[in-house]
C-alpha positions as a Markdown table, in Angstrom:
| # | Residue | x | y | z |
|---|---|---|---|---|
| 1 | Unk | 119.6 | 153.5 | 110.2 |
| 2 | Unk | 121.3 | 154.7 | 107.2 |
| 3 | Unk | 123.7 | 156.6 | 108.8 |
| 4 | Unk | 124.6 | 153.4 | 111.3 |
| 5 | Unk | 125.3 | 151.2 | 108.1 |
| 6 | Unk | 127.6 | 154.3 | 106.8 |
| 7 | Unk | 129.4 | 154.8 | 110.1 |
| 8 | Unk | 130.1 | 150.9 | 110.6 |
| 9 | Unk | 131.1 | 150.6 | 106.8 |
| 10 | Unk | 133.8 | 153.3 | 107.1 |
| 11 | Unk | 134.6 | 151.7 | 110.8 |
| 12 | Unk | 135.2 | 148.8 | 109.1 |
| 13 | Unk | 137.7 | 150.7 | 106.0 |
| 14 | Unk | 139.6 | 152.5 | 108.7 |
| 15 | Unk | 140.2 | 148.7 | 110.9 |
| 16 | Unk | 141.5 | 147.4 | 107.2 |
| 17 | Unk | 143.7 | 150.3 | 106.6 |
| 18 | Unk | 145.4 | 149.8 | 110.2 |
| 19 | Unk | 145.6 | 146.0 | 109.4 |
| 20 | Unk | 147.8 | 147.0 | 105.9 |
| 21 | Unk | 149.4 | 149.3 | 108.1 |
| 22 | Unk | 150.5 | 147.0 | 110.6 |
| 23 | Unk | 152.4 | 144.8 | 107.5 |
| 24 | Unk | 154.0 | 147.9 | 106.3 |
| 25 | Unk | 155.8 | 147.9 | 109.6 |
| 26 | Unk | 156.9 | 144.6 | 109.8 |
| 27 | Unk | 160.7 | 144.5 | 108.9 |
| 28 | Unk | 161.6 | 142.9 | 105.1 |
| 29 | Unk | 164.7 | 141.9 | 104.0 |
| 30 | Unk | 165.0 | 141.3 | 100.3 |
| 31 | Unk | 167.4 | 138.8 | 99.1 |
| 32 | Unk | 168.5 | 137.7 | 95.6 |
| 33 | Unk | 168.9 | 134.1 | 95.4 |
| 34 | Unk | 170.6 | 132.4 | 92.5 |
| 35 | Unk | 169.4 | 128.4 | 93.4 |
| 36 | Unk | 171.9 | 125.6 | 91.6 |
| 37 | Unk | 168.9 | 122.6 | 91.4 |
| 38 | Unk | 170.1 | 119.4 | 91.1 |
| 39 | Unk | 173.0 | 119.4 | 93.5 |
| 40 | Unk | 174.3 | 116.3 | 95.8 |
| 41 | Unk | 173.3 | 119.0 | 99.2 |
| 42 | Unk | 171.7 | 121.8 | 100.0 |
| 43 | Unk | 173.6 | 124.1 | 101.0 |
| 44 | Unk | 174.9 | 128.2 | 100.7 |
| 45 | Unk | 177.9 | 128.6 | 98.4 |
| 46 | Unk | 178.0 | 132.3 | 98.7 |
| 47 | Unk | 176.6 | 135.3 | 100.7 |
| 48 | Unk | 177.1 | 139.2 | 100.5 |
| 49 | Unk | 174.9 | 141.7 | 102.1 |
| 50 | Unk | 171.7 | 140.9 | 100.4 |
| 51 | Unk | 172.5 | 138.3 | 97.7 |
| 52 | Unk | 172.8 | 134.6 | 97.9 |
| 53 | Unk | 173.9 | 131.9 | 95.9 |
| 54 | Unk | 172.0 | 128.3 | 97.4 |
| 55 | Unk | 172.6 | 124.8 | 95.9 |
| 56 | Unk | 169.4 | 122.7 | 96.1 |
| 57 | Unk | 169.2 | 118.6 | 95.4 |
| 58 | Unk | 165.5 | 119.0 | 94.5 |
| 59 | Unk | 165.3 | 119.4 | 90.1 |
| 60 | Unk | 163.9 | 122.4 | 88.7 |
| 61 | Unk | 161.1 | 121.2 | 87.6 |
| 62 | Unk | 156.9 | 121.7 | 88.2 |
| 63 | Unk | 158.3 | 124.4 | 91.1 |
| 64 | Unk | 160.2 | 121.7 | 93.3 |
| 65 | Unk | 163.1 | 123.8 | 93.8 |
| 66 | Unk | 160.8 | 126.6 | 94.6 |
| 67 | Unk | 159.4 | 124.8 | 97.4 |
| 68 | Unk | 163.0 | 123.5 | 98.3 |
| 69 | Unk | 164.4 | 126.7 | 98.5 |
| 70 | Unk | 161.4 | 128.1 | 100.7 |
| 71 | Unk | 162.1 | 125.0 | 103.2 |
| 72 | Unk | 165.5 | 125.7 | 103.2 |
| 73 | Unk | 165.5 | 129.6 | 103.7 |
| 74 | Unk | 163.4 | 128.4 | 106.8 |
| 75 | Unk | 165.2 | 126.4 | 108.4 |
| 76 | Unk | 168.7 | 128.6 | 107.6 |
| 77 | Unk | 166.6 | 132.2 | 109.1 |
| 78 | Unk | 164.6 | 130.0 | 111.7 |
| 79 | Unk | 161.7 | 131.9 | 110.5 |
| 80 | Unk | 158.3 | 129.8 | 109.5 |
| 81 | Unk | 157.7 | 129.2 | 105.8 |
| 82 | Unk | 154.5 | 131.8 | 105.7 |
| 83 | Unk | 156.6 | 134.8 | 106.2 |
| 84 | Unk | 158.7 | 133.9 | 103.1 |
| 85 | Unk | 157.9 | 135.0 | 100.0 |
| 86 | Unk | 158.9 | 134.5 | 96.4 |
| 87 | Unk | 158.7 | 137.6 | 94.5 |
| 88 | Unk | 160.1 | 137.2 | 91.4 |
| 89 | Unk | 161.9 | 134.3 | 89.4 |
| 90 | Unk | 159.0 | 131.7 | 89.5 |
| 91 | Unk | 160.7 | 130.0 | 86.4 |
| 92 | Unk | 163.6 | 131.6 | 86.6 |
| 93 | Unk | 167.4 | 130.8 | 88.9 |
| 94 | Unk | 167.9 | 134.2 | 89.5 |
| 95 | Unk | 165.3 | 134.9 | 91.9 |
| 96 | Unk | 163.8 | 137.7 | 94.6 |
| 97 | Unk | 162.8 | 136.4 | 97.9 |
| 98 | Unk | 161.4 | 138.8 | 101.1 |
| 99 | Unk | 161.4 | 137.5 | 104.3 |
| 100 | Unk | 158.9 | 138.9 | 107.0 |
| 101 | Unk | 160.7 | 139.2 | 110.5 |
């Protein structure tokens, strides 16, 4: 019985390390994003190769651009707003966003 509860526990370690391995393999693209909140549209002012620079009419305030710029970034990549996420720059313009393709 002891030996069952050992065997299914480890089963169960090995199915959770091939469910992190599966996200390893999904493709990332890491962007940095400077946002300009408070602007008439939303729209992209500039792009290079992994950088981005996005005016945004939602204010910079209680995370509304944060959310902004997620919806946009959505609708831009086509991609749905689960498989975006904000890394770093909570507070911050200069941000670092992945997206999960």
């Amino acid at each position: 019985m002891k030996s069952q509860i050992l065997r299914s526990a480890q089963d169960d370690s090995d199915q959770t390390k091939g469910i992190f391995a599966l996200f390893n393999l999904m493709p990332q693209k890491f962007y940095k994003i400077k946002v300009v909140p408070n602007s008439k549209i939303d729209k992209i002012i500039s792009q290079d190769q992994n950088s981005l620079k996005i005016k945004l009419q939602a204010p910079a305030h209680e995370g509304k651009a944060n959310l902004a710029l997620i919806k946009f970034l959505s609708l831009h990549f086509k991609i749905p707003k689960s498989k975006i996420t904000l890394v770093s720059g909570a507070k911050s313009r200069e941000k670092v966003v992945t997206l999960s393709f």
